[in-house]
Backbone as JSON, one array per atom type, in Angstrom:
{
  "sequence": "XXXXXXXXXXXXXXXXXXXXXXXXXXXXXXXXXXXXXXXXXXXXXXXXXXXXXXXXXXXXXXXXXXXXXXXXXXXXXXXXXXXXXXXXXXXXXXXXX",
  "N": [[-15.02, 27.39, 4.23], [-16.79, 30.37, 4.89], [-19.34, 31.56, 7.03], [-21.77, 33.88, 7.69], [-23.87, 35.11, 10.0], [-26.68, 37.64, 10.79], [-29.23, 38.72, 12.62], [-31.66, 41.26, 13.44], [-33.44, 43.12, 15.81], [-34.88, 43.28, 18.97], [-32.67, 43.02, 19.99], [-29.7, 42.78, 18.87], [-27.83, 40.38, 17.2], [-24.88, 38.88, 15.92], [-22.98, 36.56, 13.82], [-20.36, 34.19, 12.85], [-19.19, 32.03, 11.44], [-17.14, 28.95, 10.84], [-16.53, 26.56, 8.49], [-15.53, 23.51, 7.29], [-14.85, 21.62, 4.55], [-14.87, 18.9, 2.88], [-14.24, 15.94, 0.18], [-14.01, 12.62, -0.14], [-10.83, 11.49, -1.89], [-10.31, 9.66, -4.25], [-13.68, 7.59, -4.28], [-15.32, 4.83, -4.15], [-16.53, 3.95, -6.46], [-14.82, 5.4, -8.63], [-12.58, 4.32, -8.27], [-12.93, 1.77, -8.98], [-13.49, 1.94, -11.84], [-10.94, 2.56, -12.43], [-7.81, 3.94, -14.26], [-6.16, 0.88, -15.85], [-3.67, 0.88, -15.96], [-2.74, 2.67, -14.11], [-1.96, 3.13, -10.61], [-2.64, 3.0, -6.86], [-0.61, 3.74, -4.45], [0.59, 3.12, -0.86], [2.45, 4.11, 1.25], [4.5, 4.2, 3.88], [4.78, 7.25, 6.17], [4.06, 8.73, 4.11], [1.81, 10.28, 1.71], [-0.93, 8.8, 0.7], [-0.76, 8.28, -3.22], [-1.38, 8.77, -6.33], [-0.15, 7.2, -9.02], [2.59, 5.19, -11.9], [1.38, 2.08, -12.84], [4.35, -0.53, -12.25], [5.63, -2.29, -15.12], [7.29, -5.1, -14.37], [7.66, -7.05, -16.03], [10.17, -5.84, -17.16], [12.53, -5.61, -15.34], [15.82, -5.84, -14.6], [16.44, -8.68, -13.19], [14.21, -10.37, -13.94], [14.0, -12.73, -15.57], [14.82, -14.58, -13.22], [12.68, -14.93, -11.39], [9.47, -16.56, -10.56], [7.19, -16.21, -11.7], [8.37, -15.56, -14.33], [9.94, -18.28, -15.11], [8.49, -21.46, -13.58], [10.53, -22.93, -12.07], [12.04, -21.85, -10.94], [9.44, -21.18, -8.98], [9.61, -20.79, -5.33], [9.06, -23.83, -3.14], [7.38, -23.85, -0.49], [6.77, -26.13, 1.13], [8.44, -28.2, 0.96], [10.51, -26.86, 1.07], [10.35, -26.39, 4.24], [10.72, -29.18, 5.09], [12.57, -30.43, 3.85], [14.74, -30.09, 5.83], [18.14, -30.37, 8.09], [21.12, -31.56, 6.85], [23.85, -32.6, 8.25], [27.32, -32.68, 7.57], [29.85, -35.64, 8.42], [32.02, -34.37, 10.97], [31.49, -31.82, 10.69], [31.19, -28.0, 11.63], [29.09, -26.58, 13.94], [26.33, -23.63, 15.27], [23.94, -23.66, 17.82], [21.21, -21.99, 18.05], [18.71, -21.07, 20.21], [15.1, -19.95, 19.56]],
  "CA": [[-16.18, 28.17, 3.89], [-17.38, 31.12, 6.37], [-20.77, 31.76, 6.98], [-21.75, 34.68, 8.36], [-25.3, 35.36, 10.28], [-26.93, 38.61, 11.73], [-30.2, 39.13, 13.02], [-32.13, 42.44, 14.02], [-34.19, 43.26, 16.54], [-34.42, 44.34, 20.2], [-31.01, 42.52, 20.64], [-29.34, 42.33, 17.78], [-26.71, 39.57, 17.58], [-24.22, 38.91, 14.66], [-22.48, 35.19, 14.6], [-19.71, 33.52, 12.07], [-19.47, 30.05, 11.48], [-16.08, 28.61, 9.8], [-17.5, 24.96, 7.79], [-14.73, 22.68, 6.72], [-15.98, 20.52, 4.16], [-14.27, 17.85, 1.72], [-14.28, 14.82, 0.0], [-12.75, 11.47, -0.34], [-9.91, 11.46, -2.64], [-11.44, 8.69, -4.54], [-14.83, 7.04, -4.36], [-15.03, 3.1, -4.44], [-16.62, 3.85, -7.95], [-14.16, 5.83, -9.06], [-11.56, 3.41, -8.19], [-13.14, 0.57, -10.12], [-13.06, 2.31, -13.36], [-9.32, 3.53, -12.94], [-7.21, 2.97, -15.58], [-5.46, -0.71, -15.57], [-2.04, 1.35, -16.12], [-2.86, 2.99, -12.59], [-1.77, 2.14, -8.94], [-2.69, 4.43, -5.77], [0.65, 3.72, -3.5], [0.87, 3.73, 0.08], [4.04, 3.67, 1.71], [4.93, 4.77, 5.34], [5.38, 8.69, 6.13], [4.0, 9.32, 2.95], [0.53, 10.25, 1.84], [-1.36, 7.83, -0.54], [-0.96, 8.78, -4.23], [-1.44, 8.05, -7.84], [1.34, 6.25, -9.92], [2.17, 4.55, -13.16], [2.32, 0.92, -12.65], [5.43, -0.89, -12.8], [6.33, -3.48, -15.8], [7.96, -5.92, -13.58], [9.4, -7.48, -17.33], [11.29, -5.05, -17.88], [13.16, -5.4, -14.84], [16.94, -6.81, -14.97], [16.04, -9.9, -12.82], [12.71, -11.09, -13.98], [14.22, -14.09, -15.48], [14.67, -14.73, -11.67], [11.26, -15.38, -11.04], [8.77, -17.68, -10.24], [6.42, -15.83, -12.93], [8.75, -16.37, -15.65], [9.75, -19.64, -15.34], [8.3, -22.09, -12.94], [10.89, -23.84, -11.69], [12.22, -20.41, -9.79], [9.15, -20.74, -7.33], [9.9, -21.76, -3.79], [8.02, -24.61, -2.64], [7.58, -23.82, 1.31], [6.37, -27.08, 1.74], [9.2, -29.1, 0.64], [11.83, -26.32, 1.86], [10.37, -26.66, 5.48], [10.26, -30.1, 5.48], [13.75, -30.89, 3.69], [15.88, -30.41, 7.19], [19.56, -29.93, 7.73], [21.85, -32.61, 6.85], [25.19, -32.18, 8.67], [28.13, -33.59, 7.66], [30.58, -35.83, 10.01], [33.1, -33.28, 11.64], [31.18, -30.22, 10.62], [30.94, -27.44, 13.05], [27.6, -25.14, 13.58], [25.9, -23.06, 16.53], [22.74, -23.85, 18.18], [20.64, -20.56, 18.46], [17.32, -21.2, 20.44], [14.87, -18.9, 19.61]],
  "C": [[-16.6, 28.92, 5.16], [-18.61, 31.46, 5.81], [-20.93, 32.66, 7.88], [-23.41, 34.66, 8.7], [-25.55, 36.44, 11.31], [-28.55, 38.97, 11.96], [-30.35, 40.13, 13.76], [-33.19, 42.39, 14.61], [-34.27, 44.06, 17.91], [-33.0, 43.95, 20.56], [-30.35, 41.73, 19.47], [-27.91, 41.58, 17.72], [-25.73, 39.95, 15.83], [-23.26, 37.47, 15.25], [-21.27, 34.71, 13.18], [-19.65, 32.49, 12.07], [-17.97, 29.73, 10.39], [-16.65, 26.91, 9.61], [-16.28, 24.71, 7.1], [-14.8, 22.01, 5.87], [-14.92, 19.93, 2.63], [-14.62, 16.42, 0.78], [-13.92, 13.9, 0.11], [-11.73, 12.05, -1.4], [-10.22, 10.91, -3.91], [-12.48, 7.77, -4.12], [-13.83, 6.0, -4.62], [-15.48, 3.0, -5.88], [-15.76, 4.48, -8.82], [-12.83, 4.86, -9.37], [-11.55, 2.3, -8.93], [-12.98, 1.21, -11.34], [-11.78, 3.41, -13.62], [-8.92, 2.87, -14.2], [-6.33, 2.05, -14.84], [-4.31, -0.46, -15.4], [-1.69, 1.96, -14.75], [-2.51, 2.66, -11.66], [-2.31, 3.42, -8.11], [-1.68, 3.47, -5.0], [0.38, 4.27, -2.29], [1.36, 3.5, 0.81], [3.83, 4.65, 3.41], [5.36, 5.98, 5.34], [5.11, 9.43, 5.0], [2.08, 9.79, 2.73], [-0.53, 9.51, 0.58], [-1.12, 8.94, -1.73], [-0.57, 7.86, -5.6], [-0.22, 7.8, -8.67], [0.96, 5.36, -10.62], [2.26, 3.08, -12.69], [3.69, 0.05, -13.4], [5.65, -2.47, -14.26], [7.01, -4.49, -15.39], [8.82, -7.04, -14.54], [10.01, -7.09, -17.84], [12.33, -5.09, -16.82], [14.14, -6.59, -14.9], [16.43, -8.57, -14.45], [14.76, -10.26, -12.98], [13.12, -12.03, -14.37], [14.55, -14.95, -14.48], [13.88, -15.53, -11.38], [10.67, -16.38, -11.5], [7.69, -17.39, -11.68], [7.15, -16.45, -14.25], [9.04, -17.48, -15.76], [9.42, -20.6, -13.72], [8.8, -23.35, -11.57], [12.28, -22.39, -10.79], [10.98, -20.15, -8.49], [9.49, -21.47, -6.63], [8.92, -22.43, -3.49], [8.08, -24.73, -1.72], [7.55, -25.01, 1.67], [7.55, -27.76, 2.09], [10.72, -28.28, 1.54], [11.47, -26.37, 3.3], [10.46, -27.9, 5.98], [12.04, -31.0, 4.95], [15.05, -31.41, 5.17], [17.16, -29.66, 7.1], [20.1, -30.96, 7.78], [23.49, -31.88, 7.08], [26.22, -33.16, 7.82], [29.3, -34.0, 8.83], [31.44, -34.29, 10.25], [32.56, -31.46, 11.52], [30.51, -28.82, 11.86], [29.65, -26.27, 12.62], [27.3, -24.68, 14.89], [24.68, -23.02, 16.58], [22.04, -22.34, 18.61], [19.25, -21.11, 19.19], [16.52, -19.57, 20.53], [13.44, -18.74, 20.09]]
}
């Protein structure tokens, strides 16, 4: 937006003004009453934007998952706490990290 200003008198000036002026993208109220089918995405190098969300049961491996059946999630606890059991003669390499 330019704005222009000139006043007359014994020394008459004249002045421009360039005014930048925007909004958010979306409001925090806006955002609550998106639709449920909605995502805003924001990925690296990119610039946020609106997208459908994904179905995640439609994808080949969802019977995979921990969602669909229960006995697909990882239990950190138990997998950090299991160990490594060697057997005799078996060979491995110590990494310290």
């Amino acid at each position: 937006m330019y704005n222009t200003g000139e006043s007359r008198g014994n020394n008459p000036s004249y002045s421009m003004n360039y005014q930048k002026s925007g909004k958010d993208l979306m409001t925090v109220d806006e955002i609550a009453v998106m639709d449920g089918d909605k995502c805003i995405l924001q990925l690296r190098d990119v610039r946020p934007f609106l997208s459908d969300k994904y179905d995640v049961t439609q994808h080949p491996l969802y019977k995979e998952t921990g969602e669909y059946d229960e006995r697909n999630k990882l239990d950190i606890q138990r997998f950090l706490h299991q160990g490594i059991k060697l057997k005799s003669g078996e060979m491995f390499d110590v990494v310290r990290v």
